[in-house]
N, C-alpha and C positions, 0 to 999 in steps of 0.2 A: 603585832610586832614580836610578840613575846615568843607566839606559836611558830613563827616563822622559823626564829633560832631555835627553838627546838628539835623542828624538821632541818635545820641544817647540822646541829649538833650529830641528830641521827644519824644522816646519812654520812655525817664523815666518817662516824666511828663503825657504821653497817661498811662500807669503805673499806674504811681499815682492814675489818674482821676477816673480809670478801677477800682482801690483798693477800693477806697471810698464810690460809687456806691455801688460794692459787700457788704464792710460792713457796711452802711447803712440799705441797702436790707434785708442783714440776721438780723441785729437786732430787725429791727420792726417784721420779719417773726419769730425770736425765738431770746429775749433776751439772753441767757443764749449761744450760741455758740462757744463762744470766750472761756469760762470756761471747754467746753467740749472739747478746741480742735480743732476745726471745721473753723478754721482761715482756708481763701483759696488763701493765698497770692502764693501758685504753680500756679495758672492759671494765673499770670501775669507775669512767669519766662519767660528769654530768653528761646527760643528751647534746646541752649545749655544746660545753666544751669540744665531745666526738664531733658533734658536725663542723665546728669552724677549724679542728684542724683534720679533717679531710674534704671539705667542700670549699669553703673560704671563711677567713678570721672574719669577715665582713657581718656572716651571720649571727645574728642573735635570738630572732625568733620565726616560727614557721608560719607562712603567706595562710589567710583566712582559713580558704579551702584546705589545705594540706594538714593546718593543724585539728579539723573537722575529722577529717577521713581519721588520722592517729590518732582523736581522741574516741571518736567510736571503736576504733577498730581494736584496741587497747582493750573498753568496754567489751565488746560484743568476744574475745578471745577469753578472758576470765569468764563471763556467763556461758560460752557456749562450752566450754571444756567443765564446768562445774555442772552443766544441762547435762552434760553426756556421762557422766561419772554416777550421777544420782539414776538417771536411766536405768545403769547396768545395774549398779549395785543395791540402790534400795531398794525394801519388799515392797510390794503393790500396794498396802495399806498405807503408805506415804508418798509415794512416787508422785502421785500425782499432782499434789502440793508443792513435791520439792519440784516440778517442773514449771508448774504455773509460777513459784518465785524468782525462780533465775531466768526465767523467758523475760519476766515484768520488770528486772532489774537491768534486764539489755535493753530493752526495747523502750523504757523509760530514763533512762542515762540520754539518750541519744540527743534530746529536743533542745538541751542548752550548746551544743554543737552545732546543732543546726540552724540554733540563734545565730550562731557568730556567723557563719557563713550567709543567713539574711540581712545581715548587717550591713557586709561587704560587696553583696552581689546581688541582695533585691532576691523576690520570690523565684525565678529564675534561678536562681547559685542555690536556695534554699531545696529548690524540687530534683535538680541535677545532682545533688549531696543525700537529700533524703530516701530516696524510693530505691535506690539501691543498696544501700546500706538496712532497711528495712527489707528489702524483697531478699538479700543476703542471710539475714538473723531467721527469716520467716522458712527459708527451705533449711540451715542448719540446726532450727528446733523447730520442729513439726508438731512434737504433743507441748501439752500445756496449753495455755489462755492467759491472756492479762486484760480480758474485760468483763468487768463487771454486769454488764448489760447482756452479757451472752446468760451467766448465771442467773441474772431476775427472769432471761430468757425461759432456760431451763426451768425455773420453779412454775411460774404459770402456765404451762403447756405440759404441766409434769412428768418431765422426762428426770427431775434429780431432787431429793430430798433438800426440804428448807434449810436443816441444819447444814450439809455439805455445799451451799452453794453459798451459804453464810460464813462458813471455814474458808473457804477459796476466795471472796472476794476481801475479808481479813485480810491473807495471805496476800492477795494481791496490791492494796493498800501499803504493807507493809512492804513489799518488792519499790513501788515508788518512793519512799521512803527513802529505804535501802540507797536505790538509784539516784537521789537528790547527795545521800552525803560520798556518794562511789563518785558522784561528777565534781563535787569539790573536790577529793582528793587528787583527782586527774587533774584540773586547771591546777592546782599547786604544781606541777613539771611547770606549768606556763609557756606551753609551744606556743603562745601569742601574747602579747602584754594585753589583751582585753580581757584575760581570763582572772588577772589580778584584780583588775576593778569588778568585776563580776563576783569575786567572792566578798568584797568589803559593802556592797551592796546590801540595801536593809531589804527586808523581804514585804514587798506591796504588791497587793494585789493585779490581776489580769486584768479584771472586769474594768470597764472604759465606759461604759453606756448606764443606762439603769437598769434596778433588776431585773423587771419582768422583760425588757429589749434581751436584756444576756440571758434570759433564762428561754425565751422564745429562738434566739440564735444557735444556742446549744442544741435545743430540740430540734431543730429542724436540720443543722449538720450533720447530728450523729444518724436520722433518720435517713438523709441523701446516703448516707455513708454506708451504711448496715443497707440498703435497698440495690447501690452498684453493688456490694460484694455479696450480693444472690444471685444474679446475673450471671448467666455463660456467655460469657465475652469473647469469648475466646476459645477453640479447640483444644488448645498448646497450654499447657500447664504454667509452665514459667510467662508465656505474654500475656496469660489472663490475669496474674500476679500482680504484671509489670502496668497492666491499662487500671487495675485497680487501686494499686498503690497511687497511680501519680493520680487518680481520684483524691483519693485522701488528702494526696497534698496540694493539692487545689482546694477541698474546703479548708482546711487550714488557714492556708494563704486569705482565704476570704473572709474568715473572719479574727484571725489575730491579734488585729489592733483592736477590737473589740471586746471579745471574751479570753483571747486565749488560743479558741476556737481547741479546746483541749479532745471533745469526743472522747474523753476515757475519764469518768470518774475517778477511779484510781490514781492517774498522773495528775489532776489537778488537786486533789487533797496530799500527794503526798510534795507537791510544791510550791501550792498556794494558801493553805489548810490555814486558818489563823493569821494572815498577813493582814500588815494596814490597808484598812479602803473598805474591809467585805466583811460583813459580822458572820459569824459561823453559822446563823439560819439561812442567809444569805448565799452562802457559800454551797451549803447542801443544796437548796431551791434550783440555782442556776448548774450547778456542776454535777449534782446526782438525778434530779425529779428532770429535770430538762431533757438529759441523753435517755433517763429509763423510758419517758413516755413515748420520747424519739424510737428506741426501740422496739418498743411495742407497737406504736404507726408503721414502721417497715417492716416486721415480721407480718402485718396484720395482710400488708399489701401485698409481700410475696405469695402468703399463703392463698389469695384469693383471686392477686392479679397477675402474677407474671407466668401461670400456665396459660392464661389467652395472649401473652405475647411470644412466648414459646413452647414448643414443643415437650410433650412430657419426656422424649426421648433426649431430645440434647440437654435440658435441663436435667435427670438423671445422670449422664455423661458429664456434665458439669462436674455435677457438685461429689462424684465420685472423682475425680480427679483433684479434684481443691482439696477433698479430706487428707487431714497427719493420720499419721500413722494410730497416733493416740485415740481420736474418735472414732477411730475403725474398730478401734479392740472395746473400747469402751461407748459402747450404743446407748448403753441406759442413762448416761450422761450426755447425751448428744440433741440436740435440736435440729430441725428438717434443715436449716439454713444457717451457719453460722460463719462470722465475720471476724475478723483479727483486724483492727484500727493501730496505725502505727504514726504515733505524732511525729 
């Protein structure tokens, strides 16, 4: 309660400050504004307020879906504008960290959005909200990684030194992290009254089954997962994207009420990590040993089985069209086959 008036303390006097400025600004720029009218105290309205007086007083908050879409898209406009800034400007010897951070902060923000709209609409509302908001973030940041499992990748197949895949998956950790307290700040607007009880909610764990059930669940999602997106599904860049993503969110959907069905170490430690229900050995076993073994079975399989089910040449074509830009420049870091999981 306390926090609350804080954040409204804030905003009235951020408010204020905002008002002053503007009519400062417009006076010098045309004395005479105020006389015409031209007062711009709507651009310092609450959201709410703006919309019921230009849509209807009726409104107070935005329908499941709609406030999904604005609360990712809120997310994904700060991560992909801070992605594109660090691109340009930082030297190489960090870039690539600060890329995998704000890819992992987009693309792990997203999942309690996606809650609310499984709420309302069943796996169905949750896979029409997810895969394109995902296949969205995934073509407007191309370099970077937010999984973990691609860098265990990387070290045993030694395409990248232990210490750098050790630094990136930190990094990446700490992006979900990041992303858990960036989506409470966003439910604080509260485009929907679910988002208010979502943040008074005490923090319990996913796991719904026993360990070795969730630890066996995990490994085999993240393994289905990481084996479609080796796959050339597709000729077309964007629909091989598009059949892979809605993959994803189909294991998801499948195991949810069970684990989580997270497939990304990184996003379940940075939102499950110490909650009631799962002791922290626990925790590691099913959310990190499950997906890494998973990924080692799917790499093992690509590498051995999916040139008998296709061609060396469209597999080639694939997986040259699937690469960011990032992997292209950076080879020594790159593994034959790699996967971006987007819960």
């Amino acid at each position: 309660m306390e926090q609350k008036k804080k954040i409204q303390q804030i905003e009235f006097h951020l408010g204020t400050l905002i008002n002053k400025v503007l009519r400062q600004y417009l006076q010098r720029a045309d004395p005479g504004f105020e006389e015409r009218g031209m007062y711009l105290s709507i651009m310092i309205m609450k959201w709410r307020e703006l919309l019921q007086e230009t849509v209807s007083p009726d409104i107070h908050y935005l329908s499941p879906a709609v406030a999904s879409v604005v609360f990712c898209l809120l997310a994904m406009l700060l991560c992909v504008i801070m992605h594109k800034l660090s691109n340009v400007f930082l030297p190489g010897s960090i870039k690539l960290y600060a890329l995998d951070y704000f890819k992992s902060v987009a693309i792990f923000t997203y999942p309690l959005a996606f809650g609310l709209t499984r709420t309302y609409h069943g796996h169905i509302g949750y896979c029409v909200i997810m895969v394109p908001i995902n296949v969205i973030s995934l073509l407007l940041m191309t370099e970077g990684s937010i999984s973990p499992v691609d860098n265990f990748l990387f070290v045993i197949k030694g395409k990248q030194a232990l210490w750098r895949s050790v630094v990136r998956i930190v990094i990446q950790v700490n992006g979900a992290i990041s992303a858990f307290y960036l989506a409470q700040k966003i439910m604080q607007l509260e485009f929907h009254e679910d988002f208010k009880y979502m943040l008074s909610n005490a923090c319990t764990s996913d796991l719904k089954v026993t360990v070795f059930l969730g630890f066996l669940l995990e490994m085999m999602g993240t393994s289905w997962d990481i084996w479609i997106w080796s796959l050339p599904l597709s000729r077309y860049h964007h629909i091989n994207l598009l059949i892979k993503m809605t993959n994803s969110a189909f294991v998801v959907c499948s195991g949810v009420h069970y684990t989580g069905m997270y497939n990304q170490p990184a996003l379940a430690t940075g939102y499950t990590f110490g909650c009631h229900g799962t002791s922290n050995a626990q925790h590691v076993f099913v959310y990190w040993i499950g997906p890494f073994i998973g990924g080692y079975v799917a790499d093992y399989i690509t590498e051995n089985f999916n040139t008998k089910l296709f061609s060396k040449e469209v597999m080639k074509k694939d997986f040259n069209n699937d690469k960011s830009r990032d992997q292209e420049v950076t080879k020594k870091t790159s593994t034959k086959h790699l996967k971006e999981k987007y819960n």
